[in-house]
C-alpha positions in Angstrom: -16.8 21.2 -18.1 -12.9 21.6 -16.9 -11.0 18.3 -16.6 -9.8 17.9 -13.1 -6.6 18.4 -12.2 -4.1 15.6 -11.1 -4.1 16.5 -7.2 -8.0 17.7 -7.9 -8.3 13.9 -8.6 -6.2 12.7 -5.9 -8.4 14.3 -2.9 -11.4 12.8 -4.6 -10.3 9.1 -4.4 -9.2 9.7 -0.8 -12.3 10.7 -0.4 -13.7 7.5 -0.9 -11.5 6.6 2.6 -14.0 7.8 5.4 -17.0 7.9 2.7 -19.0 5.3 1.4 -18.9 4.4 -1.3 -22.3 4.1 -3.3 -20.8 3.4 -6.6 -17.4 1.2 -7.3 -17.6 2.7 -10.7 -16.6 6.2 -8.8 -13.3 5.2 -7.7 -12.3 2.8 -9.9 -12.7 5.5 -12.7 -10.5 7.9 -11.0 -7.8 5.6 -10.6 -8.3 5.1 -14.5 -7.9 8.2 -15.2 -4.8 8.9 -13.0 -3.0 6.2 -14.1 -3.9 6.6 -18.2 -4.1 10.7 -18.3 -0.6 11.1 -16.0 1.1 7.8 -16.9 1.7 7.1 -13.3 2.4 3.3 -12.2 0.3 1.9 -9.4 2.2 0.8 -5.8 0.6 -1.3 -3.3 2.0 -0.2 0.2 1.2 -2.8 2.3 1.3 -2.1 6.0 -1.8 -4.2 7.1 1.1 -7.1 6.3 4.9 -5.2 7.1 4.4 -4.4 10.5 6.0 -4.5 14.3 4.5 -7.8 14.3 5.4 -9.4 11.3 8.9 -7.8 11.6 8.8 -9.7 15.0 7.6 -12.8 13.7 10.4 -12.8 10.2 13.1 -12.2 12.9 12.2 -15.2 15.2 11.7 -17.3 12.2 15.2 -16.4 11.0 16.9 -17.5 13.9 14.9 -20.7 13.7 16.2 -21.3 10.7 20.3 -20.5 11.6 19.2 -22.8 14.6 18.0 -25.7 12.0 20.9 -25.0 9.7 18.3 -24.3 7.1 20.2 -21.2 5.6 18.1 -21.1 2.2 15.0 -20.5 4.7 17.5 -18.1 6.5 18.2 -15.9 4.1 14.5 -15.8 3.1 13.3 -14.8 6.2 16.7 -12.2 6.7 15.3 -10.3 3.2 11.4 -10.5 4.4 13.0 -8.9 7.5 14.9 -6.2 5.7 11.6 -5.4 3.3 9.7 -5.6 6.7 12.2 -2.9 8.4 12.2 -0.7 4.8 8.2 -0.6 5.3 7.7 0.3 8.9 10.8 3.2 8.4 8.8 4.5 5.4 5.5 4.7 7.5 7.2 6.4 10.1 9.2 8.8 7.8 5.8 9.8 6.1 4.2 10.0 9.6 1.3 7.8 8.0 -1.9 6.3 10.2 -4.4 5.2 7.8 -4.7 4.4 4.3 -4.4 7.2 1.9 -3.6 7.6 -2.0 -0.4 10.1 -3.0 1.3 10.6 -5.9 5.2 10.4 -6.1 7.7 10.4 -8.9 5.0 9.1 -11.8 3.6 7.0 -9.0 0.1 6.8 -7.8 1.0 4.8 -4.5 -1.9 3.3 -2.4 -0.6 3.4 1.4 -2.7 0.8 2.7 -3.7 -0.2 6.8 -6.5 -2.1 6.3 -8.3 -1.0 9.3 -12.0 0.0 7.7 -14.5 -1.8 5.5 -13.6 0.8 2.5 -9.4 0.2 3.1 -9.8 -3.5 1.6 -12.6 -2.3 -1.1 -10.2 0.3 -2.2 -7.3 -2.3 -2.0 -9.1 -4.5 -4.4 -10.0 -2.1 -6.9 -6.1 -1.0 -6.7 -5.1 -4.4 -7.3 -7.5 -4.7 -10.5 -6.1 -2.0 -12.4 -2.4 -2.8 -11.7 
């Protein structure tokens, strides 16, 4: 039986998106075999967290924190903006609605929403094999 190629393998485990999923063994093997047979690193996108809102919520906590002279909490909050901005930019760019799996630059990057029951399955089973 032929070994599936990389982007063979790739539409499978988005499959597992909109599908149920019957059997964790199914995608977690896939991801196995991405990551070990193309040497690709795993990448956790998170925009269920890096969003409008949160982006909204870092920037009023930032100026909280110039307000309270707390500039250590400041600065924290300025880079969680910044990785915020670098996130929502990157979902826009890639004209992205829902969680999908691509591969880029020896990557297999998991672009996660979180908006079904098989997003935060999926997320799980990402984070395992990282």
């Amino acid at each position: 039986m032929p070994q599936k190629s990389m982007y063979e393998t790739l539409a499978s485990l988005n499959g597992f998106i909109s599908e149920p999923i019957s059997d964790l063994m199914e995608p977690l093997n896939l991801m196995h075999a991405l990551k070990k047979e193309y040497s690709l690193q795993l990448l956790l996108v998170d925009f269920k967290q890096y969003n409008e809102e949160f982006l909204a919520k870092t920037r009023t906590e930032k100026s909280q924190a110039v307000e309270a002279l707390n500039f250590e909490w400041a600065a924290n909050q300025r880079e969680l903006e910044r990785d915020c901005q670098k996130y929502i930019t990157l979902r826009d760019r890639l004209q992205l609605a829902s969680s999908t799996f691509s591969i880029n630059k020896q990557q297999l990057v998991f672009f996660y929403f979180g908006l079904t029951k098989n997003d935060e399955v999926l997320k799980e089973l990402f984070k395992k094999m990282a």
